[in-house]
mmCIF file of the N, C-alpha and C atoms, coordinates in Angstrom:
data_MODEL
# 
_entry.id   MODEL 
# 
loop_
_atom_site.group_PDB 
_atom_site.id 
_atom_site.type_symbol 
_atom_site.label_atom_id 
_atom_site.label_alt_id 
_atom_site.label_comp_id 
_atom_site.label_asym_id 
_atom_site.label_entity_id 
_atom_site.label_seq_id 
_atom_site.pdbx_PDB_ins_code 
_atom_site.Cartn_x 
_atom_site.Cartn_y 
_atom_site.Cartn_z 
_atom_site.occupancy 
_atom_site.B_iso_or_equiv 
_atom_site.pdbx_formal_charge 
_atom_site.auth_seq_id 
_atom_site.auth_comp_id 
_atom_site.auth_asym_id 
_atom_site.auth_atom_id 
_atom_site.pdbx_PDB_model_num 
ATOM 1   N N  . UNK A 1 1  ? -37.475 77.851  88.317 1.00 0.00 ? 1  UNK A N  1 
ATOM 2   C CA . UNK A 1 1  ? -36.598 76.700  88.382 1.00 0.00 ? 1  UNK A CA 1 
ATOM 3   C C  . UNK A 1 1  ? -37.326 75.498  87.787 1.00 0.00 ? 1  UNK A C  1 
ATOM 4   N N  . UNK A 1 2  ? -36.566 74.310  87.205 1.00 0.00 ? 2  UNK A N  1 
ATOM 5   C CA . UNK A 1 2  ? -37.157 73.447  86.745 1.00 0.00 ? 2  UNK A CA 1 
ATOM 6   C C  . UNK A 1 2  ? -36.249 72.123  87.110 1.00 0.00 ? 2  UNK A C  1 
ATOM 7   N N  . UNK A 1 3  ? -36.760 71.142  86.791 1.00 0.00 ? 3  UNK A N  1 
ATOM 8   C CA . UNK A 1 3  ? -36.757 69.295  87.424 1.00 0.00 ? 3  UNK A CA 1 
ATOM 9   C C  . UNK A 1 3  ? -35.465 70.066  88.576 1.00 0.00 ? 3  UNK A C  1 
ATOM 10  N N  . UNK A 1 4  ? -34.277 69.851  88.161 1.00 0.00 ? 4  UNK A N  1 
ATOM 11  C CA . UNK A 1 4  ? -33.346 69.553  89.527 1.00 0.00 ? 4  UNK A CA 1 
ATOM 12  C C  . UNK A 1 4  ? -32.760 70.777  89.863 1.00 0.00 ? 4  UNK A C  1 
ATOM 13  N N  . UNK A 1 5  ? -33.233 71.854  90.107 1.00 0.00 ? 5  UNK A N  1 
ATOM 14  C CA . UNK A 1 5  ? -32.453 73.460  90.171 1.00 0.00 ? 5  UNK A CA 1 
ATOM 15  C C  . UNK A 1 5  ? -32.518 73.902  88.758 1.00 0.00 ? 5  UNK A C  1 
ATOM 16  N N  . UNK A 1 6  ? -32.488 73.583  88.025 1.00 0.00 ? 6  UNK A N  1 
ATOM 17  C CA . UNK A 1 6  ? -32.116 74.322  87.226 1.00 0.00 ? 6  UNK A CA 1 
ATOM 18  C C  . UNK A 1 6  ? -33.206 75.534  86.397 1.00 0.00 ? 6  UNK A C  1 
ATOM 19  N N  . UNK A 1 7  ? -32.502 76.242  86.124 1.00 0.00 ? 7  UNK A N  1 
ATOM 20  C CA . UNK A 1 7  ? -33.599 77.513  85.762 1.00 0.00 ? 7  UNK A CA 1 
ATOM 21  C C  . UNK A 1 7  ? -34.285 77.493  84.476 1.00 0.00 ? 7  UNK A C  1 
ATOM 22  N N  . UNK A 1 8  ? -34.819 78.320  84.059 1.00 0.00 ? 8  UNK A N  1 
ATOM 23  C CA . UNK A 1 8  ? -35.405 77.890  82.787 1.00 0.00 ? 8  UNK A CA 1 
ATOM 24  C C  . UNK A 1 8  ? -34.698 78.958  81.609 1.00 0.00 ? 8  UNK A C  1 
ATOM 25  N N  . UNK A 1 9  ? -34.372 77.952  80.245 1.00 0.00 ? 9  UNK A N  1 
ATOM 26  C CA . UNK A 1 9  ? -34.032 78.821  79.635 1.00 0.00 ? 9  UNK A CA 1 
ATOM 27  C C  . UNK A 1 9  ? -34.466 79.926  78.973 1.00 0.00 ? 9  UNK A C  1 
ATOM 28  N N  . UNK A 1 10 ? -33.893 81.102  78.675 1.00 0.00 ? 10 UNK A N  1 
ATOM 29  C CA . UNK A 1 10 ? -34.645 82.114  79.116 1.00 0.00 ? 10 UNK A CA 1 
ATOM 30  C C  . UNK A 1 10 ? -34.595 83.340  79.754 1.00 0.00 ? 10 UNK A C  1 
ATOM 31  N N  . UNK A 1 11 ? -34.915 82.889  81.407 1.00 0.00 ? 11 UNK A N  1 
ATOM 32  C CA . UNK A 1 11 ? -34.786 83.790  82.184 1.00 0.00 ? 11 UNK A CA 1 
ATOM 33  C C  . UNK A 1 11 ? -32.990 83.958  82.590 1.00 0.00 ? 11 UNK A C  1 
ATOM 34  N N  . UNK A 1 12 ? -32.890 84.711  83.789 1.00 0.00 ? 12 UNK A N  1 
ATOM 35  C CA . UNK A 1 12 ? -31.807 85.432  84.058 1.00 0.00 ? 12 UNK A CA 1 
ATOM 36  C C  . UNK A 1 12 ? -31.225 85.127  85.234 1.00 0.00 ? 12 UNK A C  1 
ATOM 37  N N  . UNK A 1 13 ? -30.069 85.001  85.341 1.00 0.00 ? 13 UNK A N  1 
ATOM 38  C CA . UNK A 1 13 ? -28.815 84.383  86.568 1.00 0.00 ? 13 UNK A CA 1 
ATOM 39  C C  . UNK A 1 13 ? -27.686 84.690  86.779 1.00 0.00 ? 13 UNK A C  1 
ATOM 40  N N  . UNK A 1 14 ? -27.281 84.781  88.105 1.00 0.00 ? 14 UNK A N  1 
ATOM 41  C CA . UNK A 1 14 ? -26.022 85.192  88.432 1.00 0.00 ? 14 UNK A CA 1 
ATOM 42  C C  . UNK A 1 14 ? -25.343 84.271  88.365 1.00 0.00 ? 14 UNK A C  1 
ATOM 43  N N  . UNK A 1 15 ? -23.886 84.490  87.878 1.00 0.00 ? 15 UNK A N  1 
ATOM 44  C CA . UNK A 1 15 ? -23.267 83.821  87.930 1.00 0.00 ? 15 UNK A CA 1 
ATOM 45  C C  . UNK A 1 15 ? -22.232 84.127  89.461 1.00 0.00 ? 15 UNK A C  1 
ATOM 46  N N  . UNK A 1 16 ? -22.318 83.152  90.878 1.00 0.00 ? 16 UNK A N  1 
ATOM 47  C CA . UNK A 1 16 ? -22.171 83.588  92.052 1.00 0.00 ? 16 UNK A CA 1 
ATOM 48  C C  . UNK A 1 16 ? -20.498 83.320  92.324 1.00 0.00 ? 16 UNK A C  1 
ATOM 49  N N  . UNK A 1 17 ? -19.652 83.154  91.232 1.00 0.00 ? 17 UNK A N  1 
ATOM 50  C CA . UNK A 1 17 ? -18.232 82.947  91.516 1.00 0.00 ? 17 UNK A CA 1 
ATOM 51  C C  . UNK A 1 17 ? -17.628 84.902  90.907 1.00 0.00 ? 17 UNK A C  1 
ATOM 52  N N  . UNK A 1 18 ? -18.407 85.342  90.160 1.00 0.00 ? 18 UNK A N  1 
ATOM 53  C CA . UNK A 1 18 ? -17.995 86.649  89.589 1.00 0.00 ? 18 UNK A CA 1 
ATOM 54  C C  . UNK A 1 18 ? -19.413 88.057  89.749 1.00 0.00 ? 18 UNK A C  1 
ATOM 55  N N  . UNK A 1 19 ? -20.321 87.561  90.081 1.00 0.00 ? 19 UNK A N  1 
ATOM 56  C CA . UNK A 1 19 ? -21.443 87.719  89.899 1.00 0.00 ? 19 UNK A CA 1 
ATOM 57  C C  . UNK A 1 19 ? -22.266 89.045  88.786 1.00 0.00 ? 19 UNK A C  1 
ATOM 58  N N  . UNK A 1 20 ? -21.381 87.909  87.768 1.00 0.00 ? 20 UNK A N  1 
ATOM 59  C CA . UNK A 1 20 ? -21.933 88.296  85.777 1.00 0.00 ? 20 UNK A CA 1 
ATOM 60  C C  . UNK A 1 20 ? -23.052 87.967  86.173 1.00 0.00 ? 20 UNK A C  1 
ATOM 61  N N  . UNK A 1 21 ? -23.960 88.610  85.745 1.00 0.00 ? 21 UNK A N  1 
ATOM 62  C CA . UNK A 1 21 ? -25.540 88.167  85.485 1.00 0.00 ? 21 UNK A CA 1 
ATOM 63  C C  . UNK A 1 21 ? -25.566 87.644  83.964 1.00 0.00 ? 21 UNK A C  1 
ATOM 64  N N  . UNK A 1 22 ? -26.655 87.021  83.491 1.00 0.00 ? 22 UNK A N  1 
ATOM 65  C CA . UNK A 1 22 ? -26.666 86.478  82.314 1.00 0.00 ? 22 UNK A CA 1 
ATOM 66  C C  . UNK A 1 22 ? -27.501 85.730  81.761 1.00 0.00 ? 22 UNK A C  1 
ATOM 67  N N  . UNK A 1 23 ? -28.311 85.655  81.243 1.00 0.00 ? 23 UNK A N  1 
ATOM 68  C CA . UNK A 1 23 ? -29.261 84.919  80.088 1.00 0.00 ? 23 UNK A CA 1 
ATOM 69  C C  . UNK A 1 23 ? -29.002 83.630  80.233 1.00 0.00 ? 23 UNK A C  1 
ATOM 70  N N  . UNK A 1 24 ? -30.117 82.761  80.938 1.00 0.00 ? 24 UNK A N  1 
ATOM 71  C CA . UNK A 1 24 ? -29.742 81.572  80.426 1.00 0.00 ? 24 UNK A CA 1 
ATOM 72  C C  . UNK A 1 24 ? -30.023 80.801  78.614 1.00 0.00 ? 24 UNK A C  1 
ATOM 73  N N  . UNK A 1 25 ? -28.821 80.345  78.602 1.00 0.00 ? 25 UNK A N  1 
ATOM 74  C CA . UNK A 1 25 ? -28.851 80.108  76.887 1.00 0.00 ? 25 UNK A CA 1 
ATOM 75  C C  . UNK A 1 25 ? -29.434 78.467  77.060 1.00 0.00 ? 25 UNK A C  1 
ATOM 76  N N  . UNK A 1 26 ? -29.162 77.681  77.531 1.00 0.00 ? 26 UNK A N  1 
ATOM 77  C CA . UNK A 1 26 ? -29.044 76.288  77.697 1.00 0.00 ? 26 UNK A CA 1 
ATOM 78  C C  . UNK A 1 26 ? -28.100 75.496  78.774 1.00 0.00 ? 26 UNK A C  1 
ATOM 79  N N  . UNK A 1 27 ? -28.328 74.233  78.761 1.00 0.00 ? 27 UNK A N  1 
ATOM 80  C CA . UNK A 1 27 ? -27.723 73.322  80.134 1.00 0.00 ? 27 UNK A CA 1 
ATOM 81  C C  . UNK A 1 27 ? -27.113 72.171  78.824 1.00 0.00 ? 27 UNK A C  1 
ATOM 82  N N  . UNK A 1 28 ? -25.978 72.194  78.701 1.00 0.00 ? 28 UNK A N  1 
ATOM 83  C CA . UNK A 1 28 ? -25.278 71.396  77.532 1.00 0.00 ? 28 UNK A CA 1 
ATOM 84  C C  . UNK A 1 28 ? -23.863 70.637  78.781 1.00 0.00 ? 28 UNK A C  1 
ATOM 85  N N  . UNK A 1 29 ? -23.789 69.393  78.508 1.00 0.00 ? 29 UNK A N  1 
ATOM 86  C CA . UNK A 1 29 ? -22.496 68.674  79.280 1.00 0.00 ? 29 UNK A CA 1 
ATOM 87  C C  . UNK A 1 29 ? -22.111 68.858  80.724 1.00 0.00 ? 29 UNK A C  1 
ATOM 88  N N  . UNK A 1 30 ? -23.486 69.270  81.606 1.00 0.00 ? 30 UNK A N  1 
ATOM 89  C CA . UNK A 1 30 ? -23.516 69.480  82.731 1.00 0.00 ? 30 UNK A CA 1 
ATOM 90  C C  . UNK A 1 30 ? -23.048 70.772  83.188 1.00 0.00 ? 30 UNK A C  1 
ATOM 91  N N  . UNK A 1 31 ? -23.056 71.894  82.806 1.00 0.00 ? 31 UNK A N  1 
ATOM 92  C CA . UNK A 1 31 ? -22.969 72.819  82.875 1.00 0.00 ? 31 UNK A CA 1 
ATOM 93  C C  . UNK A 1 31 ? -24.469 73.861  82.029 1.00 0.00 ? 31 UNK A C  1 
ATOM 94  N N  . UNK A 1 32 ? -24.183 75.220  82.835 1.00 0.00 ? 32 UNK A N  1 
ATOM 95  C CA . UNK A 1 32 ? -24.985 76.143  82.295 1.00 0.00 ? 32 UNK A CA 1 
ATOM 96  C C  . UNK A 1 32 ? -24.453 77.245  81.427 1.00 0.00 ? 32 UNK A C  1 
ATOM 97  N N  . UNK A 1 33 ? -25.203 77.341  80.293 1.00 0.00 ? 33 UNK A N  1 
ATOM 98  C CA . UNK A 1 33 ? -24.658 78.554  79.457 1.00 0.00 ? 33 UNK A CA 1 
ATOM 99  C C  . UNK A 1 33 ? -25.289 79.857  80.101 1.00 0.00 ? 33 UNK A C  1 
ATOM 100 N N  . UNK A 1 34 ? -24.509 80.875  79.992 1.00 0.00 ? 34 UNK A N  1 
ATOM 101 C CA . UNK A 1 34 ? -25.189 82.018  80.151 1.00 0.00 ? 34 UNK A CA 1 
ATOM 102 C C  . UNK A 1 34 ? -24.462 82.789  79.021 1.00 0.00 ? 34 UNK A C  1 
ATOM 103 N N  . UNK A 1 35 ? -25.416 84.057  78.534 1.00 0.00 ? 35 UNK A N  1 
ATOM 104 C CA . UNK A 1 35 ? -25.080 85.076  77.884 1.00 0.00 ? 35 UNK A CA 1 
ATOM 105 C C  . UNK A 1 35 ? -25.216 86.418  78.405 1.00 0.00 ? 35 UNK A C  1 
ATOM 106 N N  . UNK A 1 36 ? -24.255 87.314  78.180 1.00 0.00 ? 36 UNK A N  1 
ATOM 107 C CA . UNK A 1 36 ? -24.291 88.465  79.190 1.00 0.00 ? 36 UNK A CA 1 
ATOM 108 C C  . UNK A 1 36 ? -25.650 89.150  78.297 1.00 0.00 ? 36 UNK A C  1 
ATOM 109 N N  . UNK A 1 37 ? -26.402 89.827  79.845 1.00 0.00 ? 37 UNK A N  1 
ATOM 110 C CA . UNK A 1 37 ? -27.464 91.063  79.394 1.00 0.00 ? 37 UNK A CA 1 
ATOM 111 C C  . UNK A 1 37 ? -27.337 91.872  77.903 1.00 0.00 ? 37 UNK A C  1 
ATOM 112 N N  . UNK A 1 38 ? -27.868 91.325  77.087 1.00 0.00 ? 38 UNK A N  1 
ATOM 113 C CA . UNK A 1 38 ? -28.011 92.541  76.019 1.00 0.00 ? 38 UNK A CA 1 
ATOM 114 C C  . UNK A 1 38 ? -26.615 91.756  74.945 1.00 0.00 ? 38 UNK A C  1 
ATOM 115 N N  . UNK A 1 39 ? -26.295 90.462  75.039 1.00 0.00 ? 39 UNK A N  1 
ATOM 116 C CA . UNK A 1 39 ? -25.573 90.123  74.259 1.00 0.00 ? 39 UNK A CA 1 
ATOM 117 C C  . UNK A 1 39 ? -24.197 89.964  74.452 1.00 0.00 ? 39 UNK A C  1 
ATOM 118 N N  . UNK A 1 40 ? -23.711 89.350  73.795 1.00 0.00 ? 40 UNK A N  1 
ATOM 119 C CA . UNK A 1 40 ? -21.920 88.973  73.700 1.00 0.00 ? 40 UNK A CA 1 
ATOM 120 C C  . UNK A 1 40 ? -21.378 87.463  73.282 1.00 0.00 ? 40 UNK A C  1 
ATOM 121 N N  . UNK A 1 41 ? -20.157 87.127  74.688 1.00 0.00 ? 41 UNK A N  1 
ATOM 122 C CA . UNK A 1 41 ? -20.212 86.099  74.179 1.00 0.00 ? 41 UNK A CA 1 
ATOM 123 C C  . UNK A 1 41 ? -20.921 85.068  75.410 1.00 0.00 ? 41 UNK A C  1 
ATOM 124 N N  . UNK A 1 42 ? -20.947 83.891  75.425 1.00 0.00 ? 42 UNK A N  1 
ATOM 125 C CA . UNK A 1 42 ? -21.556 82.933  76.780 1.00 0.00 ? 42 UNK A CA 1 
ATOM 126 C C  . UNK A 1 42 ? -20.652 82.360  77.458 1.00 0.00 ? 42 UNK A C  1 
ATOM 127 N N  . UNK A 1 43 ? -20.908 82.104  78.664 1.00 0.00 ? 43 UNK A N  1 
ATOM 128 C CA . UNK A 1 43 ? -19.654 81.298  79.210 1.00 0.00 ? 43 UNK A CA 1 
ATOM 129 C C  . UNK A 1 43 ? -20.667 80.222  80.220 1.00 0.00 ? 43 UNK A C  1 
ATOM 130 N N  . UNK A 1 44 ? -19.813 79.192  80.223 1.00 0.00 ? 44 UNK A N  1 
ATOM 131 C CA . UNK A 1 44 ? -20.355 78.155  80.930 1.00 0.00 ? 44 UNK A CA 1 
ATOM 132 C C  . UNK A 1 44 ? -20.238 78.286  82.075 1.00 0.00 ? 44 UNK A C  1 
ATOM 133 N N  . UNK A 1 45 ? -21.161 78.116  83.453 1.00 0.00 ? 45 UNK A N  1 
ATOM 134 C CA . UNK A 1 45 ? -21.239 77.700  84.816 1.00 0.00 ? 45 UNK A CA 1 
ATOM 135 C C  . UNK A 1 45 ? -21.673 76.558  85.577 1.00 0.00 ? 45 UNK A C  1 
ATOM 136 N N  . UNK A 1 46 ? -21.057 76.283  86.384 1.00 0.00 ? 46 UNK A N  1 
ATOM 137 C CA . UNK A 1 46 ? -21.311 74.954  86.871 1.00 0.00 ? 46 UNK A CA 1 
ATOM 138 C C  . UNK A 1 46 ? -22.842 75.315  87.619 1.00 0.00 ? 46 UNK A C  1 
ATOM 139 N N  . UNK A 1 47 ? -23.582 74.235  87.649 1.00 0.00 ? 47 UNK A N  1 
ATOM 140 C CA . UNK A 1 47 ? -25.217 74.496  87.907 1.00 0.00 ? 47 UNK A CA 1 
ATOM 141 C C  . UNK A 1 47 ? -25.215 75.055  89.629 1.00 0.00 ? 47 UNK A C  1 
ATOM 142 N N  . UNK A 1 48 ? -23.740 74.243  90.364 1.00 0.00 ? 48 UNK A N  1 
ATOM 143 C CA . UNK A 1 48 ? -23.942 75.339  91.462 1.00 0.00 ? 48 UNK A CA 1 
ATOM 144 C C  . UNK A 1 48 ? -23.838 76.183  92.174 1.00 0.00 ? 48 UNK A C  1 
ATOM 145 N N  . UNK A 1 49 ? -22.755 76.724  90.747 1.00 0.00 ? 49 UNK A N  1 
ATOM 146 C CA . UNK A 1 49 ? -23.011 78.078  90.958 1.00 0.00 ? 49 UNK A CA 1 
ATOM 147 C C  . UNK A 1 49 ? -23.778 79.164  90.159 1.00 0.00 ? 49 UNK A C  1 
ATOM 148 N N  . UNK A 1 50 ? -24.807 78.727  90.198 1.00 0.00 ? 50 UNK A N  1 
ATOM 149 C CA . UNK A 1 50 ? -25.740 79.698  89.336 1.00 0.00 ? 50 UNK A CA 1 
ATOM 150 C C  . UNK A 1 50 ? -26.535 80.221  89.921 1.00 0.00 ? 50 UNK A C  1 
ATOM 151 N N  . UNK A 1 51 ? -26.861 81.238  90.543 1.00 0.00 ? 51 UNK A N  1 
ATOM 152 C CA . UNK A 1 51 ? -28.197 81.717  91.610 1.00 0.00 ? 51 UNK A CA 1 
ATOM 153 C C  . UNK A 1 51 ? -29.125 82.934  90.846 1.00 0.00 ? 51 UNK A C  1 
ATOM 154 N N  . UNK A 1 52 ? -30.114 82.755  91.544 1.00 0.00 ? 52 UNK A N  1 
ATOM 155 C CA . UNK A 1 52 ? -30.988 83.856  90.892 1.00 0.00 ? 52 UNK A CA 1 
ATOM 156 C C  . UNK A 1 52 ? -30.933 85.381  90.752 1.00 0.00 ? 52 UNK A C  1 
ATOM 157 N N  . UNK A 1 53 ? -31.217 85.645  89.793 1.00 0.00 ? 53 UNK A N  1 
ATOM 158 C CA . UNK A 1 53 ? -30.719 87.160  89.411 1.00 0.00 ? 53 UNK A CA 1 
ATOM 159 C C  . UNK A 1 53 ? -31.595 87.866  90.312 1.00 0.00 ? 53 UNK A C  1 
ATOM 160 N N  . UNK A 1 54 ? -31.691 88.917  90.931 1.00 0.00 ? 54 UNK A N  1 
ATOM 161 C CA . UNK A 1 54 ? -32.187 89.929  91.578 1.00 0.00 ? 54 UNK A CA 1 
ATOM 162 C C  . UNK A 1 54 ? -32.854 90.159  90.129 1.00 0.00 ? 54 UNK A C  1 
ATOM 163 N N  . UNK A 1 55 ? -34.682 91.049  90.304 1.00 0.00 ? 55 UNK A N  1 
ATOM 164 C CA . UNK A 1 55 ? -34.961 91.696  89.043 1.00 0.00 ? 55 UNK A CA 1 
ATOM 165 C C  . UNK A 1 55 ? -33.997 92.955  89.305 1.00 0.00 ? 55 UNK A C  1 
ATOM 166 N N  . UNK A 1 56 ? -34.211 93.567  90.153 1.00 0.00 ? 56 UNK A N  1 
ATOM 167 C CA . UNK A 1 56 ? -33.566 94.852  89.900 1.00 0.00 ? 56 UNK A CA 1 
ATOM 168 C C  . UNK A 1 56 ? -32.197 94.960  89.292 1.00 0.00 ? 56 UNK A C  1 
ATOM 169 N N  . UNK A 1 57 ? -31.191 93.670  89.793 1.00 0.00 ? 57 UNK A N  1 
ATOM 170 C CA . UNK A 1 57 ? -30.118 94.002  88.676 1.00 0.00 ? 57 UNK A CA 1 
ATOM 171 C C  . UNK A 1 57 ? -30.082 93.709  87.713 1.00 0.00 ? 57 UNK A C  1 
ATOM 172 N N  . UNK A 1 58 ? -30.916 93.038  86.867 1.00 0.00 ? 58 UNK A N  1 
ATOM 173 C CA . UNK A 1 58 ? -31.199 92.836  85.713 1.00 0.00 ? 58 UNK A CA 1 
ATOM 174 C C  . UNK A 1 58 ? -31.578 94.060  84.927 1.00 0.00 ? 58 UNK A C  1 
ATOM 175 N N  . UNK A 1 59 ? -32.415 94.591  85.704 1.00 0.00 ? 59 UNK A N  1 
ATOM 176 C CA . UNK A 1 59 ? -32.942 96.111  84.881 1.00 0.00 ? 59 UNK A CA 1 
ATOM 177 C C  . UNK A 1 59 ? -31.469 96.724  84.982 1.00 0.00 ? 59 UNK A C  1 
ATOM 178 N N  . UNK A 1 60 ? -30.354 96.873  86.121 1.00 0.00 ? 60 UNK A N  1 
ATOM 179 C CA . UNK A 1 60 ? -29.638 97.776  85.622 1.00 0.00 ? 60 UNK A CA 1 
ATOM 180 C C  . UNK A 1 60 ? -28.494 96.948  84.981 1.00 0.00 ? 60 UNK A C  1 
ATOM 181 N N  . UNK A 1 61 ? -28.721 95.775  84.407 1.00 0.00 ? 61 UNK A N  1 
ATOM 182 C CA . UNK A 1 61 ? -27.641 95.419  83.624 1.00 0.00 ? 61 UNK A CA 1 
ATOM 183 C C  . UNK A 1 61 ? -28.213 95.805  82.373 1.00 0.00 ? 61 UNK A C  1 
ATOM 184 N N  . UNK A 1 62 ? -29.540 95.728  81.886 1.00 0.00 ? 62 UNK A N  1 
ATOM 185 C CA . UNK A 1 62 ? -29.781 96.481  80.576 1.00 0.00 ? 62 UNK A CA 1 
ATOM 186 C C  . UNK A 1 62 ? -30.008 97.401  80.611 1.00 0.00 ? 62 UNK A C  1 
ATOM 187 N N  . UNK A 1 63 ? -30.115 98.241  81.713 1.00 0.00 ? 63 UNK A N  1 
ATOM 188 C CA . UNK A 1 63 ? -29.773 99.876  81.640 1.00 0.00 ? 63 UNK A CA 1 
ATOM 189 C C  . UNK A 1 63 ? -28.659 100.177 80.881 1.00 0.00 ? 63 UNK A C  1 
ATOM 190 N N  . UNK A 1 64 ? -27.408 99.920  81.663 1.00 0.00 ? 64 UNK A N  1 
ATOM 191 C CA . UNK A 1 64 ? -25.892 99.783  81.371 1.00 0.00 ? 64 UNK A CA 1 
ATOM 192 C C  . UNK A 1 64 ? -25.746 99.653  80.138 1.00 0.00 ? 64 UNK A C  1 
ATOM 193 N N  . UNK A 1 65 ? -26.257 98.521  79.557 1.00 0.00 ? 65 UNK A N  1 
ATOM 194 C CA . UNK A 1 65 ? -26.175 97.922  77.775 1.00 0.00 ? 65 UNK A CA 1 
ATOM 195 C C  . UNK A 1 65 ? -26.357 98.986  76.551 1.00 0.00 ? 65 UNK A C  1 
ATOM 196 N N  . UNK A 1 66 ? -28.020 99.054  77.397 1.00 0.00 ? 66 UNK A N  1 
ATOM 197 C CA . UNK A 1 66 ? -28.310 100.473 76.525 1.00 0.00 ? 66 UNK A CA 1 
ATOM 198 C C  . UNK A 1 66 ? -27.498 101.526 76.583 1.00 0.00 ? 66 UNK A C  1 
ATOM 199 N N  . UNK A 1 67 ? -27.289 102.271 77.900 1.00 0.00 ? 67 UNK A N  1 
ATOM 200 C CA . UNK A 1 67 ? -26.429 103.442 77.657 1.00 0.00 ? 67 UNK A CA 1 
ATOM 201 C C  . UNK A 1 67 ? -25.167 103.169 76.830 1.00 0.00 ? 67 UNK A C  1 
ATOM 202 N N  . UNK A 1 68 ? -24.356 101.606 77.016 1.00 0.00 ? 68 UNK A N  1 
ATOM 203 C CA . UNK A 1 68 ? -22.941 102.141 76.348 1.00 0.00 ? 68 UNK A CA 1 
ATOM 204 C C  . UNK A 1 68 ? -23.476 102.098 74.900 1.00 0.00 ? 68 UNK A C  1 
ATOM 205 N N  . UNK A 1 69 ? -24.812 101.428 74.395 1.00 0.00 ? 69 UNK A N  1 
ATOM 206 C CA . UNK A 1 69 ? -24.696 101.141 72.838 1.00 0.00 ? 69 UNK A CA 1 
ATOM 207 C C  . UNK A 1 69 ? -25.314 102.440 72.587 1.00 0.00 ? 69 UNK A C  1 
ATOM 208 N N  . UNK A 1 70 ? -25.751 103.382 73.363 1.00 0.00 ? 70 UNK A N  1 
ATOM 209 C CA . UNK A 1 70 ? -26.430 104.872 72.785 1.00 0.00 ? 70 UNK A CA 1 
ATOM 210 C C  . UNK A 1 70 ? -24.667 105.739 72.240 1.00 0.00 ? 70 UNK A C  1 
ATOM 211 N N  . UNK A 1 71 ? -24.041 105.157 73.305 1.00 0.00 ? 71 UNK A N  1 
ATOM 212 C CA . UNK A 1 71 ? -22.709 106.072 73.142 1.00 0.00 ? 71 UNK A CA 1 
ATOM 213 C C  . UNK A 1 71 ? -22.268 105.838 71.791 1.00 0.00 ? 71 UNK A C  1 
ATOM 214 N N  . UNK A 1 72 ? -22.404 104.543 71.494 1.00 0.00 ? 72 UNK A N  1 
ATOM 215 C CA . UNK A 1 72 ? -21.303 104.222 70.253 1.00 0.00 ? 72 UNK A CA 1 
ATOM 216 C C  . UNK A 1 72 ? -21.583 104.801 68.897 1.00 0.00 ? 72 UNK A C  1 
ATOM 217 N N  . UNK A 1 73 ? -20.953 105.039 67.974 1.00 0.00 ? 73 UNK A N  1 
ATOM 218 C CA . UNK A 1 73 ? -21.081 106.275 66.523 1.00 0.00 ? 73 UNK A CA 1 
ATOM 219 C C  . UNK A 1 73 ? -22.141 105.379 66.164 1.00 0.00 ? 73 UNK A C  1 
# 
């Protein structure tokens, strides 16, 4: 975490209204970007609802990533 809650960009966060985990991308217009595990698109969260990712679901959100992109032709 850094100056007022907020996490560093970078590391990884739940988003606690859906609980998307997600990359923090940046803190732009009072809100937080996140990007889902392993890519897509970002969606903004309000800073309070952003809580810390468990490591372990992080590993299985890029578990997940990997397996569907092994599937694809």
């Amino acid at each position: 975490m850094t100056g007022e809650g907020m996490q560093d960009v970078g590391g990884y966060a739940v988003d606690v209204r859906d609980g998307r985990i997600g990359e923090i991308m940046g803190h732009v217009g009072g809100s937080v970007q996140l990007r889902p595990v392993g890519g897509g698109r970002e969606w903004d969260c309000p800073p309070e609802s952003v809580g810390p990712a468990p490591p372990g679901e992080v590993l299985r959100a890029r578990v997940r990533r990997a397996n569907r992109d092994s599937r694809l032709p």
